[in-house]
C-alpha positions as CSV (number, residue, x, y, z in Angstrom):
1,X,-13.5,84.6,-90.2
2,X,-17.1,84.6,-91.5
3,X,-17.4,81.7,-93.9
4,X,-20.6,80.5,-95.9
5,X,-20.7,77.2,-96.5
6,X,-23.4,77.7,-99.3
7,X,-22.8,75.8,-102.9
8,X,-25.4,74.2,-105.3
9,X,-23.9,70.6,-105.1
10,X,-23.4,69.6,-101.4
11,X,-20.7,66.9,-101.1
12,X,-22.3,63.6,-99.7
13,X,-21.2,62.8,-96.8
14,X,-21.0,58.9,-95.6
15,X,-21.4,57.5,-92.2
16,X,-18.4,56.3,-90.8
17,X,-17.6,53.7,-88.4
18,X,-17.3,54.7,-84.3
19,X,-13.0,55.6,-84.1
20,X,-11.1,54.9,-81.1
21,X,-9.6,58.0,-79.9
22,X,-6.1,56.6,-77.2
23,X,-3.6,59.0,-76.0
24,X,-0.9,58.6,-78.5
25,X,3.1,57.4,-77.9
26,X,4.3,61.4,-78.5
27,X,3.2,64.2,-79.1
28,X,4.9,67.3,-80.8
29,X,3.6,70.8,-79.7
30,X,5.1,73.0,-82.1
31,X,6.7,71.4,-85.5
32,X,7.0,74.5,-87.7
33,X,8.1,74.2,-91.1
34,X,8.1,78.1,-92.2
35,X,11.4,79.9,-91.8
36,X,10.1,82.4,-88.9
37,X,6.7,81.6,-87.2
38,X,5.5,85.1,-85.7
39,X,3.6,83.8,-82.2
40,X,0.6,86.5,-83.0
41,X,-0.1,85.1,-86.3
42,X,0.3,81.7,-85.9
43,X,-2.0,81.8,-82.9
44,X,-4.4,83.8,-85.5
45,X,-3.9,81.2,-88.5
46,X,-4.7,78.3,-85.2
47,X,-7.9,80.2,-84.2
48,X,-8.6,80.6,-88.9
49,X,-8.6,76.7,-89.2
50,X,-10.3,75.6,-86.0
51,X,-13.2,77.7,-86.8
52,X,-13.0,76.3,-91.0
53,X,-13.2,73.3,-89.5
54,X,-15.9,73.3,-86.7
55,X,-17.8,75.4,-89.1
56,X,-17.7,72.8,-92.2
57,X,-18.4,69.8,-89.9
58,X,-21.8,71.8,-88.6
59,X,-22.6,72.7,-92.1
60,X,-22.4,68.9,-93.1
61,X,-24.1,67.7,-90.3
62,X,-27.0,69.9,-90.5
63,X,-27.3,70.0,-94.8
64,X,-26.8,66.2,-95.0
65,X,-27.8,64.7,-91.8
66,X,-24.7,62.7,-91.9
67,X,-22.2,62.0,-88.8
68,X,-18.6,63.3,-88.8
69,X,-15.9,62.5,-87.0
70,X,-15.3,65.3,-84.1
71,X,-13.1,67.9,-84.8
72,X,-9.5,67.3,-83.3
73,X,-7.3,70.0,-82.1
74,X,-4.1,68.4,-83.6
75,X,-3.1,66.2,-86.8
76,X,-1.0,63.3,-86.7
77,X,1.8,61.1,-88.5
78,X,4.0,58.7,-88.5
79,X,0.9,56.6,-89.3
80,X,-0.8,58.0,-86.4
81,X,1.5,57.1,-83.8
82,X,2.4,60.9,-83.3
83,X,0.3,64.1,-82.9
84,X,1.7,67.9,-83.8
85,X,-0.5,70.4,-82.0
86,X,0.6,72.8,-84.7
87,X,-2.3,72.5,-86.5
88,X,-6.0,70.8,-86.8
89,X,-8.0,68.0,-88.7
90,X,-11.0,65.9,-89.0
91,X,-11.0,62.3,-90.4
92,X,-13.4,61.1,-92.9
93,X,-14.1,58.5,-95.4
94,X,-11.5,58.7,-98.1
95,X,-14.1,60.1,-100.9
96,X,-15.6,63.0,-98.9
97,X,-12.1,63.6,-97.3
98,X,-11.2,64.7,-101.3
99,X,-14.2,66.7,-101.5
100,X,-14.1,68.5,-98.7
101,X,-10.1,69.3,-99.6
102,X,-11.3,71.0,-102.7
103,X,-13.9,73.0,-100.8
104,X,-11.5,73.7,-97.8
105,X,-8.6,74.9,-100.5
106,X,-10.7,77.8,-102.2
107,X,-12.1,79.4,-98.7
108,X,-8.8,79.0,-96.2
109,X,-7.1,82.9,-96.1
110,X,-3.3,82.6,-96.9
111,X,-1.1,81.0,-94.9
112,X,-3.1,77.9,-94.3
113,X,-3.1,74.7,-96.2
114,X,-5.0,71.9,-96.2
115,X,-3.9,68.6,-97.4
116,X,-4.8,64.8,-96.8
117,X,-3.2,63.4,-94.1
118,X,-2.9,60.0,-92.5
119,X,-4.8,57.2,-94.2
120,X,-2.8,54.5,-92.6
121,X,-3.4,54.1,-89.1
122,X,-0.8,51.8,-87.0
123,X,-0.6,53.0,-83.3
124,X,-3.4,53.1,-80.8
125,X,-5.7,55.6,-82.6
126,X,-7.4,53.3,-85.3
127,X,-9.7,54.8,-88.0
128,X,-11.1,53.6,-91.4
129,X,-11.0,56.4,-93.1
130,X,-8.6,59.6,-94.2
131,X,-7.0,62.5,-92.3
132,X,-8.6,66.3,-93.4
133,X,-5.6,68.2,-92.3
134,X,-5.6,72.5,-91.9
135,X,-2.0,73.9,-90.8
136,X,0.4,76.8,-91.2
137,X,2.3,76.2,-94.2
138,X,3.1,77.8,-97.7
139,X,4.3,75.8,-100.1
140,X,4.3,71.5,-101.1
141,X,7.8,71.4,-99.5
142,X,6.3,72.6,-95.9
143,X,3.6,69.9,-96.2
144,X,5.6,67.2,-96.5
145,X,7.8,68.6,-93.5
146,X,4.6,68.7,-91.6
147,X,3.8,65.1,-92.7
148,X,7.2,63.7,-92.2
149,X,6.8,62.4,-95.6
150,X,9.6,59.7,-95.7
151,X,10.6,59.9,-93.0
152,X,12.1,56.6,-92.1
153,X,13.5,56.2,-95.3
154,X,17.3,56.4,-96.1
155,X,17.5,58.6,-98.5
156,X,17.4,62.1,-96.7
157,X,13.8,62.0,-95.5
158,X,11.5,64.7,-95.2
159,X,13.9,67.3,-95.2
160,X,15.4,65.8,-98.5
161,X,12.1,66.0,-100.4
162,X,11.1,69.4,-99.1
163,X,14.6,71.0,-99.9
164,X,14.3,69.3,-103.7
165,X,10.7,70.9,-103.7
166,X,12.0,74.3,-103.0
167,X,15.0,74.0,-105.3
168,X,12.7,73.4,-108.5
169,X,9.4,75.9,-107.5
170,X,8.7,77.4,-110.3
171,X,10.3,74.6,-112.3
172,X,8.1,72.0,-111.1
173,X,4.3,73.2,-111.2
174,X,3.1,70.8,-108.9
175,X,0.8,70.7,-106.1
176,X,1.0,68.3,-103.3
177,X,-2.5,67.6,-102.1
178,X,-1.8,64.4,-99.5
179,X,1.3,63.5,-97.8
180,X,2.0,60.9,-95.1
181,X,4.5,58.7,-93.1
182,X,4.6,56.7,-96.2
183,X,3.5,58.0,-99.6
184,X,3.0,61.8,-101.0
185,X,0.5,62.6,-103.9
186,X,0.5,65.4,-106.4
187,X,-0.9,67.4,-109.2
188,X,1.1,68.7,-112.3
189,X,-0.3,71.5,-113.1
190,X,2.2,72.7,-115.9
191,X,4.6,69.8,-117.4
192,X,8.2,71.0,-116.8
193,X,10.6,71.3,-119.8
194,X,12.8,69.0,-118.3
195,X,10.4,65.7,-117.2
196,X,14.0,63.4,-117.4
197,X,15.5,65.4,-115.3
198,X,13.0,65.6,-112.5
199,X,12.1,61.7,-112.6
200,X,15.8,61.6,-112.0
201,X,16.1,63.2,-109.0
202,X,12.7,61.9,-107.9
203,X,13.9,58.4,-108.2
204,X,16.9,59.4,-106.1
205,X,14.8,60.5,-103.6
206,X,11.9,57.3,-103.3
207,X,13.7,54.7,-104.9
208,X,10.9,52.4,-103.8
209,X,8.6,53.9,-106.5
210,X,11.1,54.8,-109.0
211,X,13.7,52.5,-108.6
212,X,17.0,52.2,-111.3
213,X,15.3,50.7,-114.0
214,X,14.2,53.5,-116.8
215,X,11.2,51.1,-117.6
216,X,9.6,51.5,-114.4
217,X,10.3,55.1,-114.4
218,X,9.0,55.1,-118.1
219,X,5.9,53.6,-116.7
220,X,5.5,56.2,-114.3
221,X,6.1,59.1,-116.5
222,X,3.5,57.6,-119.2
223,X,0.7,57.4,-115.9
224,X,2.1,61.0,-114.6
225,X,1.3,62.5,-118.1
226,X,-1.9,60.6,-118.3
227,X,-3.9,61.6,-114.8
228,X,-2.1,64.6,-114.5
229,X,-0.9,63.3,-111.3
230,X,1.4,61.0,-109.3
231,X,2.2,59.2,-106.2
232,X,5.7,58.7,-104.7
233,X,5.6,55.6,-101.9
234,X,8.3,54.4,-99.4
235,X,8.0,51.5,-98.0
């Protein structure tokens, strides 16, 4: 892949505090969220992100001077405890992490995503700032499987919220941009007819965020409609 990284407003990109890079507790070689994974093309969509990603950092570096964070051949969750070699990342200060994600979105070929990965960083890999993440997926529902988006909570974890994301595509126009251990973020992009009935089954899903009373959910709704966007939390 030949990409240009040429664009008349150059995202800024801060210096970041030195990271400390440990080995972590696990590591998970191949978590694969797509039905069927063909071995030739996901080893093509591996080589696709590497080089987005080496090839973004080198264009930052050299446009703006700035240091990044290396680029890591594997993302991580369960608040960085774990690593999946599935797919690649860089980590950068929370505001140039969102910029880049735009960028990164409109050049990766199809069947990569990019998404914003861990932010909260509790096992021996400490950073201060945001997880850039490029994998194999599709669709929302296979980035929160990547993520393991709730997935110590008891209310049907990952799996849960990726199977009610796959139920309602097409219903729910939305577009999940970050997902970790502990929270998933999204754009609507088309209000669905039916907003009751998705809070509903939202707040069966992250009670935490919704929880049984219709005036919190009411609250959340009025925000939703508001920003255009919304943020489901476990905790």
């Amino acid at each position: 892949m030949d990409t240009e990284f040429t664009s008349k407003r150059r995202p800024r990109v801060a210096r970041t505090t030195p990271a400390t890079e440990c080995p972590p507790e696990e590591s998970s070689s191949a978590y694969h969220p797509l039905p069927t994974i063909d071995p030739i093309a996901f080893a093509t969509w591996r080589k696709d992100a590497e080089q987005t990603l080496v090839r973004l950092a080198a264009w930052a570096e050299a446009t703006e001077g700035a240091a990044l964070r290396p680029f890591r051949p594997y993302f991580t969750y369960d608040f960085g405890r774990k690593r999946d070699l599935s797919g690649v990342s860089i980590v950068l200060p929370e505001q140039e992490a969102r910029i880049f994600l735009s960028f990164l979105r409109s050049i990766l070929p199809g069947g990569l995503k990019a998404f914003l990965g861990t932010s909260v960083w509790r096992g021996r890999e400490k950073h201060t700032g945001t997880e850039l993440v490029v994998a194999p997926a599709a669709s929302p529902a296979d980035i929160v499987l990547l993520a393991r988006t709730a997935g110590f909570a008891a209310h049907g974890g990952p799996e849960a919220l990726a199977h009610s994301l796959r139920t309602h595509e097409g219903i729910w126009d939305i577009d999940v941009f970050r997902a970790e251990t502990g929270s998933v973020e999204f754009l609507l992009l088309l209000e669905p007819a039916d907003m009751d009935g998705m809070v509903s089954e939202l707040a069966d899903l992250c009670p935490d965020t919704l929880g049984p009373d219709r005036r919190v959910q009411d609250a959340w709704v009025r925000d939703l409609r508001h920003r255009k966007s919304g943020r489901l939390r476990w905790h």
